[in-house]
Residue frames as a rotation matrix with the C-alpha (Angstrom) as fourth column:
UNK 1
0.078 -0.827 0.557 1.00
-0.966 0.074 0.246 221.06
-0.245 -0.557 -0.793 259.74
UNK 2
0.523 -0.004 -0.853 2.42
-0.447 0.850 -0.278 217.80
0.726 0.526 0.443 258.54
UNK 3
0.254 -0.460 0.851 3.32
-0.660 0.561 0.500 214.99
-0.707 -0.689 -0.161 261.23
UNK 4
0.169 -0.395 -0.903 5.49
-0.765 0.525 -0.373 212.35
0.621 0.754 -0.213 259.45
UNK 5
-0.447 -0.351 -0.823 5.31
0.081 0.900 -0.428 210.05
0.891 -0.258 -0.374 262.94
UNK 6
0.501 0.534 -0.681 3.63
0.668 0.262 0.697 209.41
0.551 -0.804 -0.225 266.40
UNK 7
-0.101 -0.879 -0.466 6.62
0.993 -0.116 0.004 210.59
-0.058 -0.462 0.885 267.76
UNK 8
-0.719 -0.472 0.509 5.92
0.575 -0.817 0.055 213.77
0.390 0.332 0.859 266.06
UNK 9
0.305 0.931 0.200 2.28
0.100 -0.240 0.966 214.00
0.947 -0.274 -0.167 266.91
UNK 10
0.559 0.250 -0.791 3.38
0.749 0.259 0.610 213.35
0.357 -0.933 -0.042 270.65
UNK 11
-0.509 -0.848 -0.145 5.36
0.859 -0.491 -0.144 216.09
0.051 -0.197 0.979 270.31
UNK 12
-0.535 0.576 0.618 2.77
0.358 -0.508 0.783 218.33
0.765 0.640 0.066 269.38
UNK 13
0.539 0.806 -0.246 0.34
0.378 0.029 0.925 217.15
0.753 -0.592 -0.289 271.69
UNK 14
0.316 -0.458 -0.831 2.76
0.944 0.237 0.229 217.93
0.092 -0.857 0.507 274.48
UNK 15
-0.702 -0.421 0.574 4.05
0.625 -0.751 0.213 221.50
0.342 0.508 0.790 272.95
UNK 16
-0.419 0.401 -0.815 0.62
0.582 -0.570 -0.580 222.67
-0.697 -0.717 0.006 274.31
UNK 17
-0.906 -0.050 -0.419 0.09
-0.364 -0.412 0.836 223.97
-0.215 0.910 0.355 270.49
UNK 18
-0.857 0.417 -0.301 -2.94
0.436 0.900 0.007 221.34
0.274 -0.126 -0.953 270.44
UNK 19
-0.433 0.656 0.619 -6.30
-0.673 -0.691 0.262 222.64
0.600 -0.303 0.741 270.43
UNK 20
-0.768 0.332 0.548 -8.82
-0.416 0.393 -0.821 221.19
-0.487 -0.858 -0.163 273.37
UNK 21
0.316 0.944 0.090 -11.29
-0.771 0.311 -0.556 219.76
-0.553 0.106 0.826 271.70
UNK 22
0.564 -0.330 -0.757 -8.70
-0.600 0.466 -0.650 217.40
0.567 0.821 0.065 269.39
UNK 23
0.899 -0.306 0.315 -7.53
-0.182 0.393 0.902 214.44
-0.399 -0.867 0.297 271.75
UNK 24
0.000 -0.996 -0.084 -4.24
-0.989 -0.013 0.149 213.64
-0.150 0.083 -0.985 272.37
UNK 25
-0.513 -0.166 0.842 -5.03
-0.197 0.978 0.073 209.67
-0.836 -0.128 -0.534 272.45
UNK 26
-0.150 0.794 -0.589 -6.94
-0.987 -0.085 0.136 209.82
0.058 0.601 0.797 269.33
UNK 27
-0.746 0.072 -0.662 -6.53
-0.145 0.953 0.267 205.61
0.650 0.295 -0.700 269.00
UNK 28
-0.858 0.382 -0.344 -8.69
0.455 0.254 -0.854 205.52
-0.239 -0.889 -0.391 272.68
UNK 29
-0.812 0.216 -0.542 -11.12
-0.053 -0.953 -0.300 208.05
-0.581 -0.215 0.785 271.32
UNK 30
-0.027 0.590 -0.807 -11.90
-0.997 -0.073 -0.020 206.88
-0.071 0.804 0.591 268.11
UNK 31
-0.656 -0.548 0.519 -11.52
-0.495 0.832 0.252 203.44
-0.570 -0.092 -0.817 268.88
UNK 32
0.312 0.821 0.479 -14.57
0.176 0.445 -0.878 202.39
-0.934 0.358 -0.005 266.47
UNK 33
0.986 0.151 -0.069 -13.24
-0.025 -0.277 -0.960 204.48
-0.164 0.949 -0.270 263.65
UNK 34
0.377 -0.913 -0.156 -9.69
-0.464 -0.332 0.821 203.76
-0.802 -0.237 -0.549 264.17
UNK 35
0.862 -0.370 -0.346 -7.41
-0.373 -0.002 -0.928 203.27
0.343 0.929 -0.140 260.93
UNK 36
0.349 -0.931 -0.103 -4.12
0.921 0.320 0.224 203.26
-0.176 -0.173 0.969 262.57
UNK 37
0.330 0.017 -0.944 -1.96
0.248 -0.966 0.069 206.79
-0.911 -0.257 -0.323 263.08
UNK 38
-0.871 -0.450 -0.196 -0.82
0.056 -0.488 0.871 206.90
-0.487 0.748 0.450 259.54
UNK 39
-0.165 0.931 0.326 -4.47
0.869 -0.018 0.494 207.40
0.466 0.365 -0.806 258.69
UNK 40
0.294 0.030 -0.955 -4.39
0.874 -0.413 0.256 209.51
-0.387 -0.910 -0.147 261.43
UNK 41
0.546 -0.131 -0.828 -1.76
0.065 -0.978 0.197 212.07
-0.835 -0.162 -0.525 260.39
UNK 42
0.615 0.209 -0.760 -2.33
-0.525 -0.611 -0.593 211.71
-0.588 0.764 -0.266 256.92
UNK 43
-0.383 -0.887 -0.256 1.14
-0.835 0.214 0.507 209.81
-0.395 0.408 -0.823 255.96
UNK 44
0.701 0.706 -0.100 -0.81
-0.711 0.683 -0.164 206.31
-0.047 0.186 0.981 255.16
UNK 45
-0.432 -0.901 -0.047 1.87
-0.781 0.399 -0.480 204.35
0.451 -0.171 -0.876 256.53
UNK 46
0.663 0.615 0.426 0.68
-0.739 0.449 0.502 201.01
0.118 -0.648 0.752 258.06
UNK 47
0.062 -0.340 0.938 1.95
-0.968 0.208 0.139 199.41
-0.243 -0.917 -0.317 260.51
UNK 48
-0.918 -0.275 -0.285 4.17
-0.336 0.922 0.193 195.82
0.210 0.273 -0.939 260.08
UNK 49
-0.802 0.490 0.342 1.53
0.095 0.670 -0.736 194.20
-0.590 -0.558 -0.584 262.73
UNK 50
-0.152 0.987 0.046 -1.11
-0.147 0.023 -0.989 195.66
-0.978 -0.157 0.141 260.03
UNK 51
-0.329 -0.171 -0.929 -0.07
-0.900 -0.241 0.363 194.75
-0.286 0.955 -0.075 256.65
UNK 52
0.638 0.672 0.377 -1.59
-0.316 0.674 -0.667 192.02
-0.702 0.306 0.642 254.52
UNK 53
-0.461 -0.602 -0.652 0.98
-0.885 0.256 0.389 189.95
-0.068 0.756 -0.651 252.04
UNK 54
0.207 0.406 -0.890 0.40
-0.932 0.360 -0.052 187.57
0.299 0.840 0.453 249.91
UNK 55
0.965 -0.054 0.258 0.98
-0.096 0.838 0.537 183.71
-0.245 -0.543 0.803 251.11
UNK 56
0.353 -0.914 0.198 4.66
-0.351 0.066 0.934 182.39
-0.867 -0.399 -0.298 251.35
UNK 57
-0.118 -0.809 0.576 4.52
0.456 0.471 0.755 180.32
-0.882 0.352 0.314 248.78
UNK 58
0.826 0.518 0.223 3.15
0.538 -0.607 -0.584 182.88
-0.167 0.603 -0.780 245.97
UNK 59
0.775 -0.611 -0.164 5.73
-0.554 -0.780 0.291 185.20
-0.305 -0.135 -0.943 247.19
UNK 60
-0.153 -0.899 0.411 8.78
-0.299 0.439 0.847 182.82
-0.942 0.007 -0.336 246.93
UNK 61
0.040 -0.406 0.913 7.56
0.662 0.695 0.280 181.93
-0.748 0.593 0.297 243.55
UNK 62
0.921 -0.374 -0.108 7.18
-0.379 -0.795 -0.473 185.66
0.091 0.477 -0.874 242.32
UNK 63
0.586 -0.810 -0.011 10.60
-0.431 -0.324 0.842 185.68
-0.686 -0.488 -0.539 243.89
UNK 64
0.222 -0.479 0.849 11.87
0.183 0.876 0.446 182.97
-0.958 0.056 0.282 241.71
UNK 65
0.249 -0.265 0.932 11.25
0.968 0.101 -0.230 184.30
-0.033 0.959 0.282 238.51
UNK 66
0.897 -0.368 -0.246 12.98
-0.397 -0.914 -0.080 187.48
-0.196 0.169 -0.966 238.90
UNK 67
0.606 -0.785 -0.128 15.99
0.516 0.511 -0.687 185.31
0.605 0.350 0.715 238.63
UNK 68
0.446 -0.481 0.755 17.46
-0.783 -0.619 0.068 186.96
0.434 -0.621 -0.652 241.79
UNK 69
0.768 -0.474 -0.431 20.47
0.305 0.862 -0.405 184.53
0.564 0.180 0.806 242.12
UNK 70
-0.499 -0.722 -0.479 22.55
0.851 -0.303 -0.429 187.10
0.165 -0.621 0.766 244.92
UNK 71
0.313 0.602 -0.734 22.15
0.802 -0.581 -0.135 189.94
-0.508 -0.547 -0.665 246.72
UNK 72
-0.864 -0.410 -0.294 23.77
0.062 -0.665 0.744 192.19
-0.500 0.624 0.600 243.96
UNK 73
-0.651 0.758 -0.039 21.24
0.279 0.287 0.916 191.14
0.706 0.585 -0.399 241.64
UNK 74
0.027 0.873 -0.487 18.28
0.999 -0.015 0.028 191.46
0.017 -0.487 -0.873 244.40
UNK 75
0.210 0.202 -0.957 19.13
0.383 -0.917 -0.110 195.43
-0.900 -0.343 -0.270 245.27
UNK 76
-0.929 -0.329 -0.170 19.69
-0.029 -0.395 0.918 196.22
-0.369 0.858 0.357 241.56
UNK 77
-0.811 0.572 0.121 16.59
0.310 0.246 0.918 195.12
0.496 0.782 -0.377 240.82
UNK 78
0.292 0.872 -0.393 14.38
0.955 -0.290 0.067 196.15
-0.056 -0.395 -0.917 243.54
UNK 79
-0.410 -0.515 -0.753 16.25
0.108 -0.847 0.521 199.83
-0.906 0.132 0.403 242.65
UNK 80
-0.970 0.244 -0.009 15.26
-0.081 -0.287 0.955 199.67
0.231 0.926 0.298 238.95
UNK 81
-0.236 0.969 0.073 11.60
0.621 0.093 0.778 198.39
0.747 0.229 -0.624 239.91
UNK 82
0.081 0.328 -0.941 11.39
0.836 -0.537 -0.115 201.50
-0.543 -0.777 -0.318 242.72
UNK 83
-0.873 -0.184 -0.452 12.73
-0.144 -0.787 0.600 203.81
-0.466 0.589 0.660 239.80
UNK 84
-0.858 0.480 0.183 9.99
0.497 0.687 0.530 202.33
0.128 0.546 -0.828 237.81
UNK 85
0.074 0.872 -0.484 7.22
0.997 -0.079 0.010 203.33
-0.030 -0.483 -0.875 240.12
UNK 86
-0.524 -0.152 0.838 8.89
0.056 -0.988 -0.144 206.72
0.850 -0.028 0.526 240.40
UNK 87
0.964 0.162 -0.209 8.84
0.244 -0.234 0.941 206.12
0.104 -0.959 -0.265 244.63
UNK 88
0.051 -0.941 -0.335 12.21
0.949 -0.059 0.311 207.23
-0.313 -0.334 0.889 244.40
């Protein structure tokens, strides 16, 4: 079964579908081995409050040499470099 959010999982848990031995709070449970719930259920999504970026000014001078002079230019290009990756 594939959960694609909390939201879903709390459905689950609630649905009564949920075996008894598999907690509904997992974060309280495992609190030593916690990841965060996209570790959890598999999606590896992580949370804003848990991401890690790169310092401001680094970023702002990547930023610069794309030559992203408007916001045409900015979503054209972050489109070609998502096609790139092939996350699209």
């Amino acid at each position: 079964m594939l959960f694609k959010s909390s939201k879903d999982w709390n459905a689950y848990c609630k649905s009564r579908k949920k075996p008894d031995d598999i907690p509904s709070s997992p974060i309280k449970t495992y609190k030593a081995h916690w990841k965060g719930m996209g570790d959890w259920l598999g999606t590896e999504y992580i949370a804003n409050a848990d991401r890690h970026y790169i310092a401001y000014d680094y970023a702002k001078e990547f930023v610069h040499k794309l030559g992203l002079n408007n916001f045409f230019n900015t979503i054209l290009n972050t489109a070609v470099w998502y096609f790139e990756l092939g996350t699209c």
